[in-house]
PDB file of N, CA, C and O in Angstrom:
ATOM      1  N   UNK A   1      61.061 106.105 131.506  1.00  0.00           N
ATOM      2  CA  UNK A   1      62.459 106.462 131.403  1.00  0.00           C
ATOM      3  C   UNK A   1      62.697 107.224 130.096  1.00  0.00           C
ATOM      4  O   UNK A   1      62.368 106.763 129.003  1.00  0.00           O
ATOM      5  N   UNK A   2      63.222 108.281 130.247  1.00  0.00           N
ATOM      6  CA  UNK A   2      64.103 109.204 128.993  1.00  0.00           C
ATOM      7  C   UNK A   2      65.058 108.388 128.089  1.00  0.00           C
ATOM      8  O   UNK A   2      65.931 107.615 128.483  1.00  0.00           O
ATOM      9  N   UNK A   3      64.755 108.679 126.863  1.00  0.00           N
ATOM     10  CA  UNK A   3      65.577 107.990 125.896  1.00  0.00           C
ATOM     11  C   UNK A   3      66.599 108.988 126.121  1.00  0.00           C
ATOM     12  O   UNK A   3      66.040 110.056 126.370  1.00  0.00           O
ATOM     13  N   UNK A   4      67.825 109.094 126.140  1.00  0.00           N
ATOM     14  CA  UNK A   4      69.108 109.968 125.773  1.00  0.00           C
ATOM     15  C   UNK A   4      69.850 109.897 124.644  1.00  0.00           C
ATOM     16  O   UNK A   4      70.621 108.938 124.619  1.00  0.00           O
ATOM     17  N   UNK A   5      69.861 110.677 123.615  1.00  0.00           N
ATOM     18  CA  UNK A   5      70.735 110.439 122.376  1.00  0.00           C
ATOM     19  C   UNK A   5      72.159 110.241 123.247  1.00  0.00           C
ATOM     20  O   UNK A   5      72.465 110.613 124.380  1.00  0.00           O
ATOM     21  N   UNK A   6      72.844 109.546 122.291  1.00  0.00           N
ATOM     22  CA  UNK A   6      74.275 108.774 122.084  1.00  0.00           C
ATOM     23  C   UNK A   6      75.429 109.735 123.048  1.00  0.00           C
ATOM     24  O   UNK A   6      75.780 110.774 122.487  1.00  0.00           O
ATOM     25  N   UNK A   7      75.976 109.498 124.297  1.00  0.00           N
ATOM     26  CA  UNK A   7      77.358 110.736 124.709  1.00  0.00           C
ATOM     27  C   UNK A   7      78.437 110.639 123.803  1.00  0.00           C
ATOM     28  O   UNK A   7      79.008 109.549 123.838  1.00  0.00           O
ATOM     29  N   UNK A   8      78.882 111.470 122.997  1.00  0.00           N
ATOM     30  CA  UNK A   8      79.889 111.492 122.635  1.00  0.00           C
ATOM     31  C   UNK A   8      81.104 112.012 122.763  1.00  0.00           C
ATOM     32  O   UNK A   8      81.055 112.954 123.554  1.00  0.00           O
ATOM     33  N   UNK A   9      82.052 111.850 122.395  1.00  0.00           N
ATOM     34  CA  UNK A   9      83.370 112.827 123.573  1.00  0.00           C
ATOM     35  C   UNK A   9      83.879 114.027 123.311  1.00  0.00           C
ATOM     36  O   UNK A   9      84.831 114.486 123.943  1.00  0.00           O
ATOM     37  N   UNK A  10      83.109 114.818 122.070  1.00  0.00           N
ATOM     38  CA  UNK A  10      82.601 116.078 121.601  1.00  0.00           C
ATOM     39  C   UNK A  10      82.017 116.306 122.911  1.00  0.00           C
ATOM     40  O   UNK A  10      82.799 116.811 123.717  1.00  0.00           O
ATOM     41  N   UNK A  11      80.855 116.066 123.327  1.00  0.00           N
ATOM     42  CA  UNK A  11      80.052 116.001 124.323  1.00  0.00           C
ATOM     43  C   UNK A  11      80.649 116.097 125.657  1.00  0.00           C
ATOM     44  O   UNK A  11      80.669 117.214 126.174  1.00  0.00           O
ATOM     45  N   UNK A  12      81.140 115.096 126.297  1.00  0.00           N
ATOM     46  CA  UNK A  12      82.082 115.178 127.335  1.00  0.00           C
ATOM     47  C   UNK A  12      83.143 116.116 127.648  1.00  0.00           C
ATOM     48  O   UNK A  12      83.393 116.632 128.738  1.00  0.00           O
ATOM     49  N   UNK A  13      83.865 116.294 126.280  1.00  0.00           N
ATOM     50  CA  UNK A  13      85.017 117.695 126.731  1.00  0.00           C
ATOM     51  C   UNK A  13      84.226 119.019 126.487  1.00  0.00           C
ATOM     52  O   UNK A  13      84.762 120.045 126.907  1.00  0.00           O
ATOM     53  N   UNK A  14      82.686 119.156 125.687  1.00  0.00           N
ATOM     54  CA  UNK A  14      82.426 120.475 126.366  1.00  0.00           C
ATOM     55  C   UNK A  14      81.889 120.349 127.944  1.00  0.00           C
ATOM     56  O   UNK A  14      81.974 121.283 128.742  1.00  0.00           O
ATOM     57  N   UNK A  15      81.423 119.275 128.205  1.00  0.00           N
ATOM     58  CA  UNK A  15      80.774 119.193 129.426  1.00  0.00           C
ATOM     59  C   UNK A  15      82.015 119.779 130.649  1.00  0.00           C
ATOM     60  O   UNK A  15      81.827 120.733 131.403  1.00  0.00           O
ATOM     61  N   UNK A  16      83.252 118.947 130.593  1.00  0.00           N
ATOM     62  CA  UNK A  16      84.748 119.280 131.252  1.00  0.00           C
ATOM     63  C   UNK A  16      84.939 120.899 130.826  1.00  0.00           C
ATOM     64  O   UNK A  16      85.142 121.671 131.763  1.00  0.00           O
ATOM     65  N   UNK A  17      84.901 121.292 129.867  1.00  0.00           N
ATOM     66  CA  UNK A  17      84.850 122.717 129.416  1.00  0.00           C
ATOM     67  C   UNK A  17      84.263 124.170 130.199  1.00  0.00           C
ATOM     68  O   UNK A  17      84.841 125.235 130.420  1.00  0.00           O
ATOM     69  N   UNK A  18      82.891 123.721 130.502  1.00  0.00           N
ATOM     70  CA  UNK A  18      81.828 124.220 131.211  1.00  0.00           C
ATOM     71  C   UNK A  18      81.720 124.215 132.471  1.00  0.00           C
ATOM     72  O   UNK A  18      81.046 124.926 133.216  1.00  0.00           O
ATOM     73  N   UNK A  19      82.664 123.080 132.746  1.00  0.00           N
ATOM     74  CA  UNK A  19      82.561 122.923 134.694  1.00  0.00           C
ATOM     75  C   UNK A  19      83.625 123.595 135.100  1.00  0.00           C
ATOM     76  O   UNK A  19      83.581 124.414 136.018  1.00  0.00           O
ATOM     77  N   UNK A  20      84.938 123.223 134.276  1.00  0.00           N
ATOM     78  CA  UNK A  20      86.419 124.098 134.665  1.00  0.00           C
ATOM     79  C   UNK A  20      85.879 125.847 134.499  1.00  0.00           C
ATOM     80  O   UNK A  20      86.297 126.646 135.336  1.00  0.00           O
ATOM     81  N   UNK A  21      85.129 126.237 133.598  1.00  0.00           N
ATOM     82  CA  UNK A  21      84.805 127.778 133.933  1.00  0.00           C
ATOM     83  C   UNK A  21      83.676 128.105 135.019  1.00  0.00           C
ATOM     84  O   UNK A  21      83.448 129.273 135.334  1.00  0.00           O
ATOM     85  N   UNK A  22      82.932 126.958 135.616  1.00  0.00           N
ATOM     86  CA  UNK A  22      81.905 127.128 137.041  1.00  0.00           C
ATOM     87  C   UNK A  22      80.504 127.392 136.148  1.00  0.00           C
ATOM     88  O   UNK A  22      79.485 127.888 136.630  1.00  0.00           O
ATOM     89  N   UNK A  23      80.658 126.957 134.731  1.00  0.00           N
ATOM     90  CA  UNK A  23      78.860 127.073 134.315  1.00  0.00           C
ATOM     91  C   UNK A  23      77.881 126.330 135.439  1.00  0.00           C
ATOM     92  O   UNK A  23      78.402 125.555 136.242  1.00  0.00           O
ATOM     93  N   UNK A  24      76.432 126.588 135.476  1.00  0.00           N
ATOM     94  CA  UNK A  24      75.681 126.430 136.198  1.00  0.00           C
ATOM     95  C   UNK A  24      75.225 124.767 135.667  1.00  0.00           C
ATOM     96  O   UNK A  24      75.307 124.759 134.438  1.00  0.00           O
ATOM     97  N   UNK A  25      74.972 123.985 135.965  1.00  0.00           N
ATOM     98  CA  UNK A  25      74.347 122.812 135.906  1.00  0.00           C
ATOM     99  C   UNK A  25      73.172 123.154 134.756  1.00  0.00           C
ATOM    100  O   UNK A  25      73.185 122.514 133.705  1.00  0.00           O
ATOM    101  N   UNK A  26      72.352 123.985 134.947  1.00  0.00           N
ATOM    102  CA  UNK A  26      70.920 124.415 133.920  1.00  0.00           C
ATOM    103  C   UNK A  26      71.803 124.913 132.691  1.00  0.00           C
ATOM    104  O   UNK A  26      71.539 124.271 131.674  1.00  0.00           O
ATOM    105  N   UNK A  27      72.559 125.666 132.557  1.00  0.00           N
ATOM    106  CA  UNK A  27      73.123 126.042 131.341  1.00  0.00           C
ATOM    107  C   UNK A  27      73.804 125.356 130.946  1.00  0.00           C
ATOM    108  O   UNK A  27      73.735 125.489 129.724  1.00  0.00           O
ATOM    109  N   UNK A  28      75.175 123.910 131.419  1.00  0.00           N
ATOM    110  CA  UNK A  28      75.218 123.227 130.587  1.00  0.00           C
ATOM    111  C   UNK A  28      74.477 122.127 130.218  1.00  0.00           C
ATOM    112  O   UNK A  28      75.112 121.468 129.396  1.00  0.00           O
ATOM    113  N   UNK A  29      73.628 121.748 130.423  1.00  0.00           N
ATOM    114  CA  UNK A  29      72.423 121.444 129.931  1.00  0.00           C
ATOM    115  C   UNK A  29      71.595 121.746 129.041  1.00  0.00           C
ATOM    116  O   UNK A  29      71.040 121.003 128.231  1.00  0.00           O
ATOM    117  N   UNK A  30      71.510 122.759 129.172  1.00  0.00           N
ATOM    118  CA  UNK A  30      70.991 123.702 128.280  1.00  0.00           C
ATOM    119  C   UNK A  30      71.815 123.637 126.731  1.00  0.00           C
ATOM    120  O   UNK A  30      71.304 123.588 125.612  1.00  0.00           O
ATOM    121  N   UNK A  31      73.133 123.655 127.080  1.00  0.00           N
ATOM    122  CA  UNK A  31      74.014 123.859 125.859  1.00  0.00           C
ATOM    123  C   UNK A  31      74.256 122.348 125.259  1.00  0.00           C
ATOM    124  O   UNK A  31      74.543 122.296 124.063  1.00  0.00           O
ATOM    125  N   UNK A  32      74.138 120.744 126.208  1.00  0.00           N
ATOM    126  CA  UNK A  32      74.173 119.876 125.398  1.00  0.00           C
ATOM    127  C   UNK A  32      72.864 119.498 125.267  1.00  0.00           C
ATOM    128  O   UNK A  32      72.680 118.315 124.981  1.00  0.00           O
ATOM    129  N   UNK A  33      71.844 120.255 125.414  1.00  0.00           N
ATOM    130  CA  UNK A  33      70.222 119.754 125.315  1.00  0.00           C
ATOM    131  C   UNK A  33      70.183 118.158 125.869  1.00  0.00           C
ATOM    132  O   UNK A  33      69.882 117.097 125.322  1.00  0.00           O
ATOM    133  N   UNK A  34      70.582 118.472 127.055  1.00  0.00           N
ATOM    134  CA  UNK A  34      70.048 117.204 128.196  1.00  0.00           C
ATOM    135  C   UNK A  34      69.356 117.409 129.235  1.00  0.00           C
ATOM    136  O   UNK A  34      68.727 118.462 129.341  1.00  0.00           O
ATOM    137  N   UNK A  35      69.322 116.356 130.312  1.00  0.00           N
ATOM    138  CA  UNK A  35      68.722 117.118 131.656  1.00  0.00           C
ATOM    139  C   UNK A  35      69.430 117.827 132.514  1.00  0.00           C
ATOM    140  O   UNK A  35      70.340 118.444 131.960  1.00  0.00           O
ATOM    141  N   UNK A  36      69.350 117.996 133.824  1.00  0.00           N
ATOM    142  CA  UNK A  36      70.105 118.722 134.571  1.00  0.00           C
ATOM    143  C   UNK A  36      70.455 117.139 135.065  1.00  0.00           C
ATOM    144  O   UNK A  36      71.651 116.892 134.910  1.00  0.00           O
ATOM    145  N   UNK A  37      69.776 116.161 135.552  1.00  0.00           N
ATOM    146  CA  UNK A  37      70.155 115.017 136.061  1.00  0.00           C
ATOM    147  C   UNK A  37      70.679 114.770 135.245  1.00  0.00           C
ATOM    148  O   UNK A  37      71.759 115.345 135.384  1.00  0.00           O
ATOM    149  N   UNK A  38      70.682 114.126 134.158  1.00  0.00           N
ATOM    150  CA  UNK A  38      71.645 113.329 133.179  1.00  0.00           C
ATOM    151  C   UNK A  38      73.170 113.919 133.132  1.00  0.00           C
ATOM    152  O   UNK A  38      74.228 113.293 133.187  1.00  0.00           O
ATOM    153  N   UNK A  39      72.950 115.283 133.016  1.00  0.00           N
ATOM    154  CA  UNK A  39      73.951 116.043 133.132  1.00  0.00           C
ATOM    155  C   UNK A  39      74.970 115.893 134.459  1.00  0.00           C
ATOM    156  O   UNK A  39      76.181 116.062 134.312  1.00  0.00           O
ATOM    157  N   UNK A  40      74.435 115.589 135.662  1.00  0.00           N
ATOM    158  CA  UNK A  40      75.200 115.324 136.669  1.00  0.00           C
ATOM    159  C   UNK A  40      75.341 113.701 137.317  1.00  0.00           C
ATOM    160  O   UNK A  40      75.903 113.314 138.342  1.00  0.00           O
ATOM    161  N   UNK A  41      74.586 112.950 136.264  1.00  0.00           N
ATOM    162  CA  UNK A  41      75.318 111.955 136.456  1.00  0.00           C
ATOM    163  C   UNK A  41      76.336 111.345 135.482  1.00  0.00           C
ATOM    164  O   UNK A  41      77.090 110.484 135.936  1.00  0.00           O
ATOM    165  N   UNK A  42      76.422 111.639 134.408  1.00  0.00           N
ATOM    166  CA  UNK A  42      77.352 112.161 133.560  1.00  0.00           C
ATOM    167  C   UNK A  42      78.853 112.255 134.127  1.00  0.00           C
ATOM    168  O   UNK A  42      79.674 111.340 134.168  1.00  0.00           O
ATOM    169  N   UNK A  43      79.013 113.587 134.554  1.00  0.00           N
ATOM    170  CA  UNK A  43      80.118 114.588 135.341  1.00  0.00           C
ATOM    171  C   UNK A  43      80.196 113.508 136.594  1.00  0.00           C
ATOM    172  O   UNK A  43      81.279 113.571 137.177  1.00  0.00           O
ATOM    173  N   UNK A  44      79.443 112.710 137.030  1.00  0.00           N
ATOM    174  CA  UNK A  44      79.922 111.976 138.707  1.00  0.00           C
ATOM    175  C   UNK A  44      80.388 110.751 138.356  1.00  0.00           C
ATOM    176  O   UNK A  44      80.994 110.114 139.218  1.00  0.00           O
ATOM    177  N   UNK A  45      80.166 110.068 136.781  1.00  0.00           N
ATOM    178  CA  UNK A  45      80.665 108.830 136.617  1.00  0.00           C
ATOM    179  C   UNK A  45      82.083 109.187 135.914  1.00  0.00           C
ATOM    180  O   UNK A  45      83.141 108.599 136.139  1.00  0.00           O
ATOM    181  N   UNK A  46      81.914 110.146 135.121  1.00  0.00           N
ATOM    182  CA  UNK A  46      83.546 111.067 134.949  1.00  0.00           C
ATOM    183  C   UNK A  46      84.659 111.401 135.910  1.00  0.00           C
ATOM    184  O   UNK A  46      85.826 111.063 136.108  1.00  0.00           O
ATOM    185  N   UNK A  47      83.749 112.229 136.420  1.00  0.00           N
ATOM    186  CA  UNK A  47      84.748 112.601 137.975  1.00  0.00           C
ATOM    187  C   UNK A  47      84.626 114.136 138.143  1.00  0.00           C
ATOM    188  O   UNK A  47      85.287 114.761 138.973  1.00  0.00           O
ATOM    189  N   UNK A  48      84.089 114.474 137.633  1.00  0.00           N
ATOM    190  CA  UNK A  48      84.188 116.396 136.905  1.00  0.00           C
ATOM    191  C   UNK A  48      82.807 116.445 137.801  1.00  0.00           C
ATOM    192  O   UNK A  48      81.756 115.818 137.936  1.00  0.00           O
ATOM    193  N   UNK A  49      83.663 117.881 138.453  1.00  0.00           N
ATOM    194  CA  UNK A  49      82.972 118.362 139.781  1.00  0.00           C
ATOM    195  C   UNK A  49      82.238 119.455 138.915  1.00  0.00           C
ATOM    196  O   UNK A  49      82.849 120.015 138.005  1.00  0.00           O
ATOM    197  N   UNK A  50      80.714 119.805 139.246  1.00  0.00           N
ATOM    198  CA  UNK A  50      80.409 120.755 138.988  1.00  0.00           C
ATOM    199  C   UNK A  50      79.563 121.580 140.014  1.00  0.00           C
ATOM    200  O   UNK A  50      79.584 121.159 141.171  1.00  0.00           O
ATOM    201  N   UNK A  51      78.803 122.724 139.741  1.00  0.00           N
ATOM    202  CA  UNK A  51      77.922 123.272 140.815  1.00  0.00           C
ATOM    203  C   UNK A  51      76.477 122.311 141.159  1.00  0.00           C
ATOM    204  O   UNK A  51      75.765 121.495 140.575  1.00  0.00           O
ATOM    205  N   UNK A  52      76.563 122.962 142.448  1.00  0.00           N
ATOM    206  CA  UNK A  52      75.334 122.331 143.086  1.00  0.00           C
ATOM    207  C   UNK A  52      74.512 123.458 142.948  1.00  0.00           C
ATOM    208  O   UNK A  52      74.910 124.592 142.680  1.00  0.00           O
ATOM    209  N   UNK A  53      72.879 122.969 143.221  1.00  0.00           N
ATOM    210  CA  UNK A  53      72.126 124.286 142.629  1.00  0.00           C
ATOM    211  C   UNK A  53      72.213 125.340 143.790  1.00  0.00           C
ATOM    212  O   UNK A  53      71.849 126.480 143.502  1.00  0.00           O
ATOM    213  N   UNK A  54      72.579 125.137 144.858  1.00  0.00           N
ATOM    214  CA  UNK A  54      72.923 126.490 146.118  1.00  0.00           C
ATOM    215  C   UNK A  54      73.978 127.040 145.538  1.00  0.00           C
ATOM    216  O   UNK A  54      73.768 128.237 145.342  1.00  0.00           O
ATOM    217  N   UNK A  55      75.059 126.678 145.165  1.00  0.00           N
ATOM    218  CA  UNK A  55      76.875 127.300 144.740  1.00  0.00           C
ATOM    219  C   UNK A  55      76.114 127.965 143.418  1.00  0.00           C
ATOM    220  O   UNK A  55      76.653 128.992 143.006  1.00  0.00           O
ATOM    221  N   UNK A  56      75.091 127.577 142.796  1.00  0.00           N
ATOM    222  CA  UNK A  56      74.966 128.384 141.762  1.00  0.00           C
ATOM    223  C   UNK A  56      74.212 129.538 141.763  1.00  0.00           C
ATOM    224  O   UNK A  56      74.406 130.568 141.118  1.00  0.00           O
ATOM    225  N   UNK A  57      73.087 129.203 142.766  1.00  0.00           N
ATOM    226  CA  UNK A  57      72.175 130.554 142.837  1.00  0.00           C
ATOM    227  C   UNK A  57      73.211 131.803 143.679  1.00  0.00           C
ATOM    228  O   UNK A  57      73.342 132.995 143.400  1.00  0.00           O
ATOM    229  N   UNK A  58      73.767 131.092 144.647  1.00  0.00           N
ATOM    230  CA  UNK A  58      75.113 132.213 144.991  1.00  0.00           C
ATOM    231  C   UNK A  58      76.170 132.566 144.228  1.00  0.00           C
ATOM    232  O   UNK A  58      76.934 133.455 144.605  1.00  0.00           O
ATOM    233  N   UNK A  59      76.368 131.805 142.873  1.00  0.00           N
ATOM    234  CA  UNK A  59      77.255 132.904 142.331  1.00  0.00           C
ATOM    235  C   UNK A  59      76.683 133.865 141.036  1.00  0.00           C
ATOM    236  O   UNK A  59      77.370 134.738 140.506  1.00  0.00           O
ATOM    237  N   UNK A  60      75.499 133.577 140.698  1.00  0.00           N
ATOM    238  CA  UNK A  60      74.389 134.682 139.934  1.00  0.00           C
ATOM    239  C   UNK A  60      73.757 135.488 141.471  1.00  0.00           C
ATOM    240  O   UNK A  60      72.615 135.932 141.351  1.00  0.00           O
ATOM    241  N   UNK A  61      74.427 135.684 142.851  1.00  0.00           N
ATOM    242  CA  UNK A  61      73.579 136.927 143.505  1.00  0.00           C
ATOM    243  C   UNK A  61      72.245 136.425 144.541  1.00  0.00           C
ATOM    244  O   UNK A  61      71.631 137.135 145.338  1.00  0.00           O
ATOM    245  N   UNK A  62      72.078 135.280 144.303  1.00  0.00           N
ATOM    246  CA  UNK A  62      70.905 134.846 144.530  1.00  0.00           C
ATOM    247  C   UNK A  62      70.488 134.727 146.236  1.00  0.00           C
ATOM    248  O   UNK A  62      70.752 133.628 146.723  1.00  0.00           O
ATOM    249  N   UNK A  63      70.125 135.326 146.786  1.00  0.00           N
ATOM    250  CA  UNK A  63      69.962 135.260 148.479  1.00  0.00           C
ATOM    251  C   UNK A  63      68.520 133.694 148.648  1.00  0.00           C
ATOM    252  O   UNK A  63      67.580 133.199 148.027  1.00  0.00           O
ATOM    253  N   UNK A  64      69.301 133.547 149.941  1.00  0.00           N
ATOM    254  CA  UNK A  64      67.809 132.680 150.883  1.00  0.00           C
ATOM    255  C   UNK A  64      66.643 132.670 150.230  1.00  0.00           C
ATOM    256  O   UNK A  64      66.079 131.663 149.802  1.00  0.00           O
ATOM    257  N   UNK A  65      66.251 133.844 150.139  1.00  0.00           N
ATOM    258  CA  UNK A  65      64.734 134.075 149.283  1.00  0.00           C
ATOM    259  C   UNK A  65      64.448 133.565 148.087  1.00  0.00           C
ATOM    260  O   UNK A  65      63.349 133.590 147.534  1.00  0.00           O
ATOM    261  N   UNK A  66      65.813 132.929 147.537  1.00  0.00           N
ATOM    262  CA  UNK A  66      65.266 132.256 146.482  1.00  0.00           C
ATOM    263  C   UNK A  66      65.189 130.675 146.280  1.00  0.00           C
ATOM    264  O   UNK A  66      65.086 129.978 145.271  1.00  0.00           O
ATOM    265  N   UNK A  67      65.310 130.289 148.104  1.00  0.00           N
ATOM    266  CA  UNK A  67      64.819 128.726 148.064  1.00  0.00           C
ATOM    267  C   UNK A  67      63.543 128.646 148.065  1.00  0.00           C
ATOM    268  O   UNK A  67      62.861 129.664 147.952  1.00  0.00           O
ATOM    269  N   UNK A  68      62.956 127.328 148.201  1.00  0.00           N
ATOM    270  CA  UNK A  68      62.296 126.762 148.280  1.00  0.00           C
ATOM    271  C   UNK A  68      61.675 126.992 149.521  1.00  0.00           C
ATOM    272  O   UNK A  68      62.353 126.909 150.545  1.00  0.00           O
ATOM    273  N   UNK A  69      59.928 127.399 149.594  1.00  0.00           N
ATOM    274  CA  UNK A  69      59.606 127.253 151.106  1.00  0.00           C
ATOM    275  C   UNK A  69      58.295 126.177 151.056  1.00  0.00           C
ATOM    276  O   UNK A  69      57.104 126.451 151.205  1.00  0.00           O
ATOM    277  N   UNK A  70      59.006 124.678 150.759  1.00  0.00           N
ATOM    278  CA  UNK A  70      58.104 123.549 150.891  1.00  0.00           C
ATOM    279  C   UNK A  70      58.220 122.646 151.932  1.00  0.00           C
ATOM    280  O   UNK A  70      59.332 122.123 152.002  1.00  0.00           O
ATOM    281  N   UNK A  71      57.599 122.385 152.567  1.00  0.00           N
ATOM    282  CA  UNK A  71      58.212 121.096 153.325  1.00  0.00           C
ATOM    283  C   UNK A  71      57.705 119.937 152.731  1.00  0.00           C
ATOM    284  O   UNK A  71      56.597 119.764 152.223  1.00  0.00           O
ATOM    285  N   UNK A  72      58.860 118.982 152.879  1.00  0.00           N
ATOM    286  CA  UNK A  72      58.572 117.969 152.390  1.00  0.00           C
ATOM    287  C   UNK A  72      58.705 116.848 153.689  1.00  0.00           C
ATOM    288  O   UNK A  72      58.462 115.655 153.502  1.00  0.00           O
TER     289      UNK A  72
END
């Protein structure tokens, strides 16, 4: 298990910050140096809706071709 430094509510209102403008899940992450998971469970125990990684590759342009062709 990942240690996570401390959330603080610095932390939280940029997180609310980032979702009200449609940042991507990887970039705010990126910007509070967390995970992408931590990051969205975060935002789901909050309540703050953010992108899913399909809503995001479609709003950077991103076609079909850029899923995944694994089966699992």
């Amino acid at each position: 298990m990942v240690k996570h430094a401390p959330w603080t509510p610095a932390d939280l209102e940029i997180l609310k910050a980032l979702a009200k403008v449609g940042a991507s899940p990887l970039r705010i992450a990126a910007k509070l140096k967390r995970t992408v998971s931590f990051i969205r469970n975060i935002a789901r125990q909050h309540g703050i809706k953010i992108k899913t990684t399909k809503e995001a590759r479609r709003s950077y342009g991103l076609g079909p071709q850029w899923t995944s062709n694994r089966n699992f």
